[in-house]
Each structure stands twice: as C-alpha cells, then as structure tokens.
C-alpha positions in Angstrom: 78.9 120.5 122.2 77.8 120.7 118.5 80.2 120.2 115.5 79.9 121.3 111.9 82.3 118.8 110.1 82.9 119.0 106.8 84.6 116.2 104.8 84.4 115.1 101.2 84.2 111.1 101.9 83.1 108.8 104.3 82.7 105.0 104.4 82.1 103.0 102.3 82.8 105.6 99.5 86.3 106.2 100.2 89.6 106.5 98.3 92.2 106.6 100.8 92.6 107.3 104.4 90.3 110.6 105.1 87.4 108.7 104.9 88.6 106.3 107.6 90.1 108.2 109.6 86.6 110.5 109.6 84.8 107.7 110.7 86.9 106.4 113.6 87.3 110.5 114.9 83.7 110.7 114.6 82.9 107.3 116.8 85.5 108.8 119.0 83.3 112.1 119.5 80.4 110.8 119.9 81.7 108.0 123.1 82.7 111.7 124.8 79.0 113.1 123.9 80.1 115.6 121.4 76.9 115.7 118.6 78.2 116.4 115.0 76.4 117.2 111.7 79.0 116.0 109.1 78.3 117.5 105.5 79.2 115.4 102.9 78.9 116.2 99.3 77.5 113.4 98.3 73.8 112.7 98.6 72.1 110.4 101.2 68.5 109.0 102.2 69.7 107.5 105.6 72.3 108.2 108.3 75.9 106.4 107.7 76.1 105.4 110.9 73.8 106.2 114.1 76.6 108.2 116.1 76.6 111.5 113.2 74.1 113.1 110.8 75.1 113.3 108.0 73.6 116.0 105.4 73.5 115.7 101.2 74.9 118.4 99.7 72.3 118.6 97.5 69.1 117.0 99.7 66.4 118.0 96.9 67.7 114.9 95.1 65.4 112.0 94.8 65.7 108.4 93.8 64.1 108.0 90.4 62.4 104.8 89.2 65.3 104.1 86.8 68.0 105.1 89.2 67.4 104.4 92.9 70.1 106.1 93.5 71.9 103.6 96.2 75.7 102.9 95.7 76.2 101.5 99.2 76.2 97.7 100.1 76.8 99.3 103.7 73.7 99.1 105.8 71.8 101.8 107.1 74.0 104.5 104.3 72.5 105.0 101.0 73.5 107.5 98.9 72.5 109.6 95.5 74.3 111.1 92.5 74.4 114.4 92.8 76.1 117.3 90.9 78.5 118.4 93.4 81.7 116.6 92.7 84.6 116.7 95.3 87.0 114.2 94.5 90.8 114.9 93.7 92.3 111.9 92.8 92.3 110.2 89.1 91.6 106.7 89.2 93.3 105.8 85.4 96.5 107.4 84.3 97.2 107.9 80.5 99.5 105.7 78.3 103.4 106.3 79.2 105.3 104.7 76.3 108.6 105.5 78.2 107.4 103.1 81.0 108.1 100.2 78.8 111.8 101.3 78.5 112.3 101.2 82.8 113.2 97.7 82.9 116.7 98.2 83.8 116.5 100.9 86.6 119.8 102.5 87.9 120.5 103.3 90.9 117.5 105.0 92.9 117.6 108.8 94.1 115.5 110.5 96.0 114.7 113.0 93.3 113.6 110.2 90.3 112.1 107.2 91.2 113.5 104.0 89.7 112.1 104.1 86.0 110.6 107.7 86.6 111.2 110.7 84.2 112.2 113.8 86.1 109.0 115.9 84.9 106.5 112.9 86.4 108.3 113.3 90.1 108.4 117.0 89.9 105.6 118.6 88.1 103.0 116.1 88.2 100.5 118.4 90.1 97.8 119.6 88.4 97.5 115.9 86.7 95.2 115.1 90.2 92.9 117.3 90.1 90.3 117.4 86.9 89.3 120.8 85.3 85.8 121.3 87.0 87.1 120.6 90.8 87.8 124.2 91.1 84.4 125.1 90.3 83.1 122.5 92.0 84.6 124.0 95.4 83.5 127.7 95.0 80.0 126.0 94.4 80.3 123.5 97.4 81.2 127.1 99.2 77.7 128.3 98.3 76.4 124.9 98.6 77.4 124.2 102.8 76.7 127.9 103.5 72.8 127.6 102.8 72.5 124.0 104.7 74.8 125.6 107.5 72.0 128.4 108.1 69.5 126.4 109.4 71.5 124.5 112.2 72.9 125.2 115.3 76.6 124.2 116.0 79.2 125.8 117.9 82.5 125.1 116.1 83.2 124.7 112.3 85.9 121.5 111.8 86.9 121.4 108.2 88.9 117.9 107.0 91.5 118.9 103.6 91.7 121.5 101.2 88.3 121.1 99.1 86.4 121.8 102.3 88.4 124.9 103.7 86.9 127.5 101.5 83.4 126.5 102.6 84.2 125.9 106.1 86.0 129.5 106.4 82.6 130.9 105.0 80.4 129.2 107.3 82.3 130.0 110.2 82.2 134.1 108.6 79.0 134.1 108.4 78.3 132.6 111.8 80.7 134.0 113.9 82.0 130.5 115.2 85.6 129.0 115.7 87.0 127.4 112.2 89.5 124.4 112.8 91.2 123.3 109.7 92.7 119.3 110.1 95.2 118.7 107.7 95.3 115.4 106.4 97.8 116.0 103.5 99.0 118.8 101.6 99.3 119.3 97.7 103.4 119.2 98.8 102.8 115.5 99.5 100.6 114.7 96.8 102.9 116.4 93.8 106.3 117.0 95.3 108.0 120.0 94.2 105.7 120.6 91.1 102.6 121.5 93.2 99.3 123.2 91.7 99.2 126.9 92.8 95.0 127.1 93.1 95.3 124.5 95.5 98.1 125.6 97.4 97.1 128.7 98.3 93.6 127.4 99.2 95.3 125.2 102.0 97.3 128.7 102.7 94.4 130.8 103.1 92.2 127.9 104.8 95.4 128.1 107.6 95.5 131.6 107.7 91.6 131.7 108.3 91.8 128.8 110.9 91.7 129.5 114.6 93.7 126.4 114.9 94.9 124.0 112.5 95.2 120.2 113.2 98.0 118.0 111.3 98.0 114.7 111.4 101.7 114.4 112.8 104.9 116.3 113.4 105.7 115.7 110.1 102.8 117.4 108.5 102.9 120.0 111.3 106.8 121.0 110.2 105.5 121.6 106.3 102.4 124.0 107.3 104.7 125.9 109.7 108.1 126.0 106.7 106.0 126.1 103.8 102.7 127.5 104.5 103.8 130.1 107.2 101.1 128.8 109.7 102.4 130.1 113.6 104.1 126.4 115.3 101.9 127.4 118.6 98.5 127.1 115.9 99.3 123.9 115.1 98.0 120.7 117.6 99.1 117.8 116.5 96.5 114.9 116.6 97.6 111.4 115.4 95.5 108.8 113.7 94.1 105.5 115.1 92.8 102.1 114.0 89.8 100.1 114.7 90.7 96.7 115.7 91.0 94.1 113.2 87.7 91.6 113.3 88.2 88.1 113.8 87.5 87.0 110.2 88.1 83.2 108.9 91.0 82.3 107.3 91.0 82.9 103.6 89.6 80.0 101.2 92.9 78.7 99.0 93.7 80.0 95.8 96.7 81.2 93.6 98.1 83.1 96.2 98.0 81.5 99.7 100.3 82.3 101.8 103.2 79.4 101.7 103.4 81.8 98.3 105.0 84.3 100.8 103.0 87.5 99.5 104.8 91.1 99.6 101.4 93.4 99.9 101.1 97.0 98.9 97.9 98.7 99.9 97.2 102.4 98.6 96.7 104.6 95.8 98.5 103.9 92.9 100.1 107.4 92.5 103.5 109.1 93.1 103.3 110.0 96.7 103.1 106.4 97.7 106.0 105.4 96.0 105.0 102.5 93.7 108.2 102.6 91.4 110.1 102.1 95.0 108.1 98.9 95.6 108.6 97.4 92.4 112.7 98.0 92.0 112.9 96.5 95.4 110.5 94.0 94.1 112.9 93.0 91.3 115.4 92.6 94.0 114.1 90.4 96.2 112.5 87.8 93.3 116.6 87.7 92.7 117.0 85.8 96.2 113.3 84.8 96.8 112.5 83.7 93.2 108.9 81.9 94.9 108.2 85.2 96.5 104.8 87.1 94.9 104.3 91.0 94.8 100.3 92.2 95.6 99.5 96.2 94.6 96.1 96.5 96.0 94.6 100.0 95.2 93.7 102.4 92.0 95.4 105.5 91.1 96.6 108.1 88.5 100.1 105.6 88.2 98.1 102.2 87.7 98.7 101.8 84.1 102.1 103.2 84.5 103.2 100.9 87.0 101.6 98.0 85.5 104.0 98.5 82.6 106.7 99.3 84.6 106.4 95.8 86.3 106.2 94.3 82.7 109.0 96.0 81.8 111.1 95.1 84.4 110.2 91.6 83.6 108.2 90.8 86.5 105.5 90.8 85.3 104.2 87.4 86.4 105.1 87.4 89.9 102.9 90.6 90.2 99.3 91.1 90.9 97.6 93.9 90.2 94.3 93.8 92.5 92.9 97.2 91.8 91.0 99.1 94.8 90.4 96.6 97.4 87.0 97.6 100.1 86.0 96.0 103.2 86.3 92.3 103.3 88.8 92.3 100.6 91.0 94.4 102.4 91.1 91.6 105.6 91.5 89.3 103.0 94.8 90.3 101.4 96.0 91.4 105.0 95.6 87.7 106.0 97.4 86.4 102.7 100.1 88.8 103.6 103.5 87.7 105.0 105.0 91.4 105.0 103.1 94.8 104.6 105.6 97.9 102.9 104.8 101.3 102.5 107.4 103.2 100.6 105.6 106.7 100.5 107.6 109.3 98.9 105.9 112.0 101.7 103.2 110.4 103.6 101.2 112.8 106.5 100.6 109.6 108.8 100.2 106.5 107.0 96.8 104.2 108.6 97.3 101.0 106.7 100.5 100.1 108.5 98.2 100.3 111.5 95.9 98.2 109.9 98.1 95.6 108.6 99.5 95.7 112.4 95.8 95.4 113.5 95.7 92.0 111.0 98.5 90.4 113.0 101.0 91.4 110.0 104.6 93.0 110.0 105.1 96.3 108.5 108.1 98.1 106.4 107.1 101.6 106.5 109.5 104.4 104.9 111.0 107.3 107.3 109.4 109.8 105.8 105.7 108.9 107.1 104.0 110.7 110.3 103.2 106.7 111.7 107.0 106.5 111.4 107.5 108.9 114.1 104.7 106.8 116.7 106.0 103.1 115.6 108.5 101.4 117.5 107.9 97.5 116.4 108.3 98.7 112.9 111.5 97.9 110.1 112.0 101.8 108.8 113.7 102.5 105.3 114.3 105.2 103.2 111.9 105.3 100.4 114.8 105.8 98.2 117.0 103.2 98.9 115.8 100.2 97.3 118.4 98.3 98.3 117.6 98.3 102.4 114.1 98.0 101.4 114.6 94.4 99.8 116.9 93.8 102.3 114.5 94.1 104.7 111.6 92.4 102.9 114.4 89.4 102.3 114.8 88.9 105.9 111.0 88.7 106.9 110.5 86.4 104.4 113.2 84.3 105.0 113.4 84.7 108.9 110.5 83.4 110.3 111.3 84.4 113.9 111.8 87.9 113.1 108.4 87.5 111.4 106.7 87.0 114.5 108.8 88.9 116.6 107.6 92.0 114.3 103.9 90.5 114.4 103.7 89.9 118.4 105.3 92.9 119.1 103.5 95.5 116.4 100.0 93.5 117.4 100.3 94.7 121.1 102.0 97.9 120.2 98.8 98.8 117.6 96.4 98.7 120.4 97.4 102.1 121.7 95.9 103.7 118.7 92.7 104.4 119.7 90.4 106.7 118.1 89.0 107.6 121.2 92.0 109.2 122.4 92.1 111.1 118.9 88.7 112.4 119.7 89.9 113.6 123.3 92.6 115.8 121.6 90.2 117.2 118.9 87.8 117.9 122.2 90.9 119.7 123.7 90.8 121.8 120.2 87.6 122.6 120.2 87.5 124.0 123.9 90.8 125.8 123.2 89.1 128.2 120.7 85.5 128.4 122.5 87.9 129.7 125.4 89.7 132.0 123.4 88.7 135.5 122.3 87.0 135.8 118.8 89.1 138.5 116.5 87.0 140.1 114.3 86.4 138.2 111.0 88.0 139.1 108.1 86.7 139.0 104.4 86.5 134.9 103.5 88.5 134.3 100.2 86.6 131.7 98.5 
C-alpha cells in the first residue's frame, strides 16, 4: 500500500506534538510494510529518516554558496528555506501592560484564567495565525497538486487544517480516498473566539474526508457537536510514545533535583493553560517555599506569562527555559520531580507520555484526550488551582506516592505503542479502499 501524507512539520523542526506524533505513526507504517511519500513544506536534500520520502514543497531550491541551506543537526535530514510558509503558531506575543497588575489573582474560573482579561480567553483567535498563512495554504493547494501528479499512491492522509485544502484537491483530482487526522481544532487553540477562515477549512476538510481520524474521544465529540461530522466517520486513533533512551544523569547545576523542580513542557499559549500553572505555582511556593517552577517551551503567551510570574512575585523561583529540543528535553524530564499539564482543551496530550516514558509522575488536567487512556495519573481540573497545588504539594512532599506514580505510570506508558497507532490507521485506510467511491464533488480550496 502507498500513502500520500501530508503534514506541515516533522522532526527535528517541530513546534509541538504533530511533528512527533508524524514520526512515530510513520515508523509504525512502515514495520507493517505500508510505503509513504510524506510532503512537507519545507525544503529537503536528503530523506528525514530511511522508513518515508519525504518531498520539498518547492524541490527547485538549491543550496547557495552563502546559504547552504541546512537547519538540521539531525543526521541524514537537511533542509532549505523555501517560500512556502505553513506554520500557525507565534513564537513572541506583544507587550501586555495589564499582565503586570495579575499579581493578586482571585479565585480561578473556568472562563478567565487567573490574571487573564476576558477578551485574551475568548477572542484570542486570529492572534495565531499571521496575515499571509491564508495565502500560503491556497498556494500550498497548487503547490502538493503538481508534486502529487507524478506519483503513484493509493490513499490521500492529510494531518491538521493547513494541509486539508491541498489534500481534498489531490484526492479530486486523482480519484483516491481522502482521510483527514485531526490533531487539534481552532476550538482548542482559541476557545470560544475562534477564527472563521480556519474553522470552516477544518469543516469543509471533514465534509470532503472519507473518514476522519481524531486523536481521542475528546476530539471526536467536538468534530461530531461542532463541526457536524457523522459519529460513524469518525475512528478514533490514540497517540503513542517512543521509549525514553537511557541517557546519563544530568551534570549539577542551579537546578538539580534535591531543588524539587515542578516542569511545564509545551507551548506558551492559552490552550495549555500557563496562567493555571503559575497561580497554582504561587500556591505551592506558600508550603514548599524551596520548591522551583520550570516553563520549558515558546509561544504567543511567553512574554505575558513571564510578567505574570513577575507580577505575582515569583519571579525568582521561576525559570523560563524557552523551546527545549532533543537532549534538552531528557534533560529537564530527568531534573523533574513532577510533570503538570493544565491544558485548557488539549486533543490528546504526548508529553505526559513522555514525562511517563522518563520515569516521571504526571498531573494532567481532565479535559485532555490522554486523560481518558491514563490510569496511573493525578487528574485535576484545569480551573481549580487549588487541587492542582494540592496535588503537586503531595508529590513533592510524599515521596512514596512519588514512586508509586513513577513505577506504576513507567509500566503503564509502555502500552503506547506507535505500532499499534499504525495498525488502526491501516484499518482506515482499508476501510475506504473497501468502500464504494461517491462521485467527487467540487474541492473548496
């Protein structure tokens, strides 16, 4: 079998989970002998990895003798600039004076964050995406289409919203199944306040999709309420993990872990809940004064929160470690005492898997797809601040339930195999070679 996958990152140039979990589905594939040509719109002179192909969205681009072009320290990938630009997130958010004034938080709701204004929560989503992305899709459309003619696949599998319109052409033009995977939908990423152009390309990529992959039962209930996608189109296919390397300890240094280190890992932005992590944050420093907070990651919130910690006068027990990749990643996992992800609305959540994976215990919030797979796992509501340093209070201070969490969630991590994510995505793909092919309708770009 022959896959068309289209995707906007893969490792190393990655800025959250796609990327990963892209890489570990693809492995996955290939163990069961699926071949897949994976377009990426960014440009490269060798293959990522030896499993895929991987093509350049623009392949007439060539290294120059003042720019070689080569952003990778990842053997075997090396990759160009190009003019095709598919990236949604902002990595620096602008000044917020009214940051400054958050130091004394009241009580947390689930419709402000802790030092949030109303209109940051609610109508914060067109402030992701920059004013040439949209053009930048419709030209990626035209972009995949010509590459696409020359190759032979037999199903189109499309990963988020900037690839649907592209995928839903190729698989037009060619007359082959289109599966959509949902990864995360602009409802996550800016609440209530979502950007129309985006939300109805995720509609229309659903409607056009033979079958739709979410990446949990979570994400599956919003495309069937919100995006009126038929519950029998929808498979659900959960994320996995790579195991953990064994890696040396990490050298000494400011923060070792007798420091008893709190990490968070992910973007910096208001689906993952950063104003949540530092009002609990506050708390616990009121009971574990010795305790020290690490926000690993980049985001359209960084400078916000960075004042907000300031503000709230914890400044100094905070580290701000920007985007963590690779080795740095380990690293921080193996300083860590306790892992917390207080997403606001999070499709499945890999780095609790990860942090698992790294032998450390995870607080995840309930409204996460991994919450719904994890059993060795202490749950909270993002909102409620309170439970959340309650929680973080007692791994700290309780160092059996520490390694009851880490024994336990170590063993229970290992069931998250990628291979059995590629088996269900095999079980797609068969499902709508099987079934019969409607007659296309006109592709919306």
């Amino acid at each position: 079998m022959n896959i068309l996958m289209l995707g906007w990152e893969f490792p190393p140039h990655i800025s959250g989970g796609l990327g990963t979990a892209c890489y570990g589905l693809t492995q996955g594939l290939s163990r069961l002998g699926v071949e897949i040509l994976f377009a990426l719109p960014r440009p490269t002179t060798a293959h990522a990895a030896s499993h895929l192909r991987l093509l350049a969205a623009r392949p007439d681009a060539s290294p120059t003798p003042g720019n070689p072009g080569s952003l990778s320290t990842w053997p075997g990938l090396h990759v160009r600039p190009l003019d095709v630009a598919l990236s949604p997130y902002a990595a620096a958010a602008r000044p917020d004076p009214a940051a400054a004034e958050a130091a004394t938080p009241s009580q947390a709701s689930r419709s402000t964050p802790a030092g949030a204004t109303r209109s940051e929560t609610s109508a914060g989503g067109s402030e992701h995406y920059g004013c040439d992305l949209f053009a930048e899709v419709r030209r990626y459309v035209q972009v995949v289409s010509a590459m696409a003619a020359g190759e032979t696949f037999d199903v189109v599998h499309a990963h988020d919203w900037m690839t649907f319109p592209a995928a839903a052409a190729v698989a037009e033009r060619s007359g082959k199944p289109l599966v959509v995977h949902v990864h995360s939908t602009e409802f996550d990423r800016s609440g209530d306040g979502v950007n129309r152009t985006v939300y109805e390309i995720e509609r229309e990529g659903m409607r056009r999709a033979d079958r739709v992959i979410t990446v949990s039962r979570f994400t599956k209930r919003l495309c069937v309420e919100r995006y009126g996608v038929p519950e029998d189109k929808v498979a659900v296919v959960y994320n996995a993990v790579a195991p953990a390397a064994d890696a040396p300890a990490a050298a000494p240094d400011a923060f070792a872990p007798a420091d008893r280190i709190v990490l968070f890992l992910g973007r910096i932005t208001m689906q993952k809940g950063p104003e949540y992590f530092l009002a609990a944050a506050r708390k616990v420093l009121e009971k574990v004064p010795e305790a020290k907070f690490v926000m690993a990651g980049d985001g359209d919130q960084f400078r916000r929160t960075v004042e907000l910690a300031a503000g709230m006068g914890i400044g100094h027990r905070v580290l701000f470690a920007g985007f963590l990749r690779g080795d740095e990643v380990a690293r921080a996992f193996r300083m860590a005492a306790v892992y917390v992800m207080p997403s606001v609305s999070e499709p499945f959540g890999i780095a609790p898997l990860e942090a698992l994976a790294h032998g450390v215990p995870v607080i995840i919030s309930k409204q996460s797809g991994v919450a719904e797979v994890l059993s060795h796992a202490l749950k909270v509501d993002f909102w409620d601040i309170h439970e959340m340093a309650n929680k973080i209070i007692s791994v700290l201070r309780h160092p059996v339930l520490r390694e009851a969490l880490r024994e336990n969630g170590s063993r229970e991590v290992r069931k998250f195999d990628w291979l059995h994510a590629a088996r269900a995505c095999l079980d797609v793909y068969l499902g709508v070679l099987a079934a019969p092919r409607p007659r296309p309708e006109p592709c919306v770009a």
